[in-house]
Every structure is written in structure tokens, then in C-alpha cells.
C-alpha positions in Angstrom: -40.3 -0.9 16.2 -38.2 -1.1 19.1 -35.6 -3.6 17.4 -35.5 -1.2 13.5 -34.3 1.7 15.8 -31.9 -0.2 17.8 -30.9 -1.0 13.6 -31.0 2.3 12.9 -29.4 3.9 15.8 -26.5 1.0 15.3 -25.7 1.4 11.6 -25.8 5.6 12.0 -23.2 5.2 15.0 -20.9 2.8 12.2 -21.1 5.6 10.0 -20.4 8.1 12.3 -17.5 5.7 13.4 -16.0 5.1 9.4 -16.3 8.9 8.8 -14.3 9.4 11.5 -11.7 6.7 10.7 -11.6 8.0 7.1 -9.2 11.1 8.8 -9.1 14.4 7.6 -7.3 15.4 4.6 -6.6 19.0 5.0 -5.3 18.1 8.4 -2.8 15.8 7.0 -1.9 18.2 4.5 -0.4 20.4 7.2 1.0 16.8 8.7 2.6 16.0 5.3 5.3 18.5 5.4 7.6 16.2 7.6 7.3 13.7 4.8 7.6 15.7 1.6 11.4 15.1 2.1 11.2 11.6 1.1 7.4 10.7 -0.4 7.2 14.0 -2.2 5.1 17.2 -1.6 1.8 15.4 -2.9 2.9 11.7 -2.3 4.6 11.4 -5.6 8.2 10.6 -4.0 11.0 11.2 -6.6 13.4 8.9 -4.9 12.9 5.4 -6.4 13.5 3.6 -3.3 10.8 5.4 -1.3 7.4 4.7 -2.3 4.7 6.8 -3.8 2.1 6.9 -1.2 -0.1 9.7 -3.8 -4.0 7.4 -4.5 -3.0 4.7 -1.8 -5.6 3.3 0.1 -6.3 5.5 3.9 -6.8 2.4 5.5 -3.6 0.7 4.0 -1.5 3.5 4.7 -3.0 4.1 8.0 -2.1 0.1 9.0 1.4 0.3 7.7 2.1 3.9 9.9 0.4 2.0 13.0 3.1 -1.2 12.6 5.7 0.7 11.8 4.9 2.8 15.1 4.6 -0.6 16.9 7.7 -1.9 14.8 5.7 -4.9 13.4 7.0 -3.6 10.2 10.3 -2.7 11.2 12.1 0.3 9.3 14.3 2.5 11.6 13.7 5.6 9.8 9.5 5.1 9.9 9.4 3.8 13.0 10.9 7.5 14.0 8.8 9.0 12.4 5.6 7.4 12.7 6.3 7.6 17.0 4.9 10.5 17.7 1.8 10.5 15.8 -1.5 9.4 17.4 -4.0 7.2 15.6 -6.0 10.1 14.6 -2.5 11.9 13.0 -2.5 8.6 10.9 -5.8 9.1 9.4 -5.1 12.2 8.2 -2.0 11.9 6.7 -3.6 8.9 5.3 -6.7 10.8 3.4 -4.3 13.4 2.0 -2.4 10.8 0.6 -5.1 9.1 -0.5 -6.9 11.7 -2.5 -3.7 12.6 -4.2 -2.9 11.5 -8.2 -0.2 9.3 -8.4 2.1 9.5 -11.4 2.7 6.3 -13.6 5.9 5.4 -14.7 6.6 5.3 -18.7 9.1 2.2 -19.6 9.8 -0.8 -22.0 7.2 -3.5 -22.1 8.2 -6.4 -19.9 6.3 -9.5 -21.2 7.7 -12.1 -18.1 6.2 -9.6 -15.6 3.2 -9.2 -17.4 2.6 -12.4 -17.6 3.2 -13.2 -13.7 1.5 -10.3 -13.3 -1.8 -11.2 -14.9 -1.9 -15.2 -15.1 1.0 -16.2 -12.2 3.2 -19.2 -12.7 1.0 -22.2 -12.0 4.0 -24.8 -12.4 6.2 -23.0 -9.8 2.8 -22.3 -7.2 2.9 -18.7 -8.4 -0.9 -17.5 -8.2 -1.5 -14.0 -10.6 -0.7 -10.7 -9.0 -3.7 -9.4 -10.3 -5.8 -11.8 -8.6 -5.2 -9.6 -5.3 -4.0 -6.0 -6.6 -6.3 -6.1 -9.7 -5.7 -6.1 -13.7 -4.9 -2.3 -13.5 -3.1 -2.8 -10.1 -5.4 -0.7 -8.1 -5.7 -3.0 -5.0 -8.8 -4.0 -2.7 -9.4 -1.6 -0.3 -11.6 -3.9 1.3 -9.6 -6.4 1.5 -6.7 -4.2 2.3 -4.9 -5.6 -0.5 -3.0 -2.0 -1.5 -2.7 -0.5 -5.1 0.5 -0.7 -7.1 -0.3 1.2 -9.9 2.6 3.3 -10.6 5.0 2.4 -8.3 8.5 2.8 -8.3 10.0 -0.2 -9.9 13.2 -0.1 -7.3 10.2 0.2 -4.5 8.6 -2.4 -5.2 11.4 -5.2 -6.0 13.1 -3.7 -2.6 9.7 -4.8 -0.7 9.7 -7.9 -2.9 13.1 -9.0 -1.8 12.3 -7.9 1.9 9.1 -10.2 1.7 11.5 -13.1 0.5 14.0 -12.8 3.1 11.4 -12.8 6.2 12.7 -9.2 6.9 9.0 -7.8 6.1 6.6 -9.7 8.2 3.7 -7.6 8.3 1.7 -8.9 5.1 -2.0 -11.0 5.6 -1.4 -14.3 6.9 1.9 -14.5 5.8 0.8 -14.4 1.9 3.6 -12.1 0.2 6.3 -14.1 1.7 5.1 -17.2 0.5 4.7 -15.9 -3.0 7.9 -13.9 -3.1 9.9 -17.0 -1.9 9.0 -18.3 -5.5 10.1 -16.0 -7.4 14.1 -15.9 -8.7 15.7 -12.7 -8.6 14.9 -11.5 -12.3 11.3 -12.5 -12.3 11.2 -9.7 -9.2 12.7 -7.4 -11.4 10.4 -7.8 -14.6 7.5 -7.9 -12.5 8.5 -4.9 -10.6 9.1 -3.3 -13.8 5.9 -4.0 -15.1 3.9 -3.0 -12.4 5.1 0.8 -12.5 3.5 1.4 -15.3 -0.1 0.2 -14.4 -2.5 2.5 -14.7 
């Protein structure tokens, strides 16, 4: 009896923990306003080189504010802005984001990308996007594998190209870089293509 409420008392004290981590999204609605400039008033930026953050992950959003705080993900600008925010200014800015509808992209079909996307390049060592980000490109929150769906196509060959070059080093074990060092400049941009208009 003892041990089952020890159970109990640690699983409701989790739960207590995760609700807290999930953030508050009406907080970081008031948050937001320093980064409607750029992302977009509901995380639908309409820059092409800044990324939609609207239906992101919270957790994968909060990660990539904490490292750009502690400049494991170095961008000048983010780093700036993410300084002074506390952990807790994260999460919410996070579950705004999060709960927002992202827009999907409308464009040409791009048959290399979608074929990279969904079955990979097995000659070159190229596994399948979709392996990690999913067949629609919604990610693995779990995992913290982040959705795609959507995203600008500039955006996301930009990061692709960043991965390649070393310049972003904050990805899982070092998996994006390995993968985007494969791939030749035009397969970035079909597949980059392709991806903004997941849904």
C-alpha cells in the first residue's frame, strides 16, 4: 500500500511537472508581440527566410530558444532576443506557437524531393525524411524530431545548407549534418520545395 502511493504521489507530481513545462499560451500571446515582426502575428511569418513557428512542437521550440539563449545554436539576432527570457517565458511563447494553424504553401509538384522525401537515396546513404518528420511532415514530438509541414521552402534549404556546412550544430547526435552533407545543392532545393507543401 505504502509502495502504490509512493506510485501514485510520483506519477501526479510528473504531471504536475509536464503541465507546467507545457507553458502558457495566453501568456506567450502577450510575449509574441516582440516576434510578430519577423515570424508573423500568429507564427505564420511572411518572410521566406524566417520560419513559421505557427503548429510547431512547445517542446521543440522551447529547446531551440534555450540554445539560442546559450548560443549552442548560434544566430546573432535570436540569441538577442531569446537573452532575456527565462525558461518559463520560453514555454509560453512556445504553446502559443504551438496551438497556432500554420499555413501550407501551394507550388509545382517536385518529384526528386518527393521521392528523397519519402523513400531517401539508399545508394548515396540518404535515409527517407519521412522516416523522422513523418509522411505528412508533422514530426515526433517525442522524439523531438520537429514538424515541417508547410514550411518556407527558402527556410528550410537555408537550415539545410547551414546543417551541411557545420554552421548549425545543435541537431540530435549530429544526424542532420550527416544527412545534409549528402545531399548536392539541387536535391536541397527540390526537397525543400516539396516539403512546403506538406500537409
Amino acid at each position: 500500500m505504502r509502495l502504490s502511493m509512493i506510485w501514485v504521489s510520483a506519477i501526479l507530481g510528473c504531471a504536475a511537472f509536464l503541465a507546467h513545462a507545457e507553458g502558457d499560451p495566453e501568456k506567450g500571446q502577450e510575449l509574441a508581440g516582440l516576434c510578430a515582426g519577423c515570424h508573423g502575428e500568429d507564427g505564420n511569418s511572411q518572410v521566406p527566410l524566417f520560419p513559421k513557428l505557427a503548429g510547431q512542437h512547445p517542446a521543440y521550440l522551447t529547446k531551440q530558444l534555450m540554445e539560442f539563449k546559450s548560443q549552442k545554436r548560434a544566430e546573432t539576432t535570436m540569441t538577442a532576443m531569446a537573452e532575456p527570457l527565462s525558461v518559463e517565458d520560453m514555454r509560453d511563447l512556445a504553446a502559443f506557437y504551438g496551438r497556432q494553424k500554420g499555413h501550407i504553401e501551394t507550388g509545382d509538384p517536385h518529384p526528386l524531393g518527393q521521392k528523397l522525401y519519402n523513400a531517401g537515396n539508399a545508394a548515396a546513404g540518404i535515409p527517407a525524411c519521412s522516416g523522422c518528420h513523418g509522411p505528412k511532415g508533422r514530426g515526433n514530438p517525442t522524439a523531438g524530431f520537429p514538424s515541417l509541414s508547410g514550411q518556407h521552402a527558402a527556410y528550410t534549404e537555408k537550415a539545410l545548407h547551414h546543417f551541411k556546412a557545420g554552421e548549425r550544430q545543435n541537431d540530435m547526435n549530429g544526424m542532420m549534418r550527416a544527412i545534409a552533407s549528402k545531399l548536392g545543392d539541387s536535391e536541397m532545393t527540390e526537397l525543400a520545395e516539396y516539403i512546403s507543401t506538406l500537409q
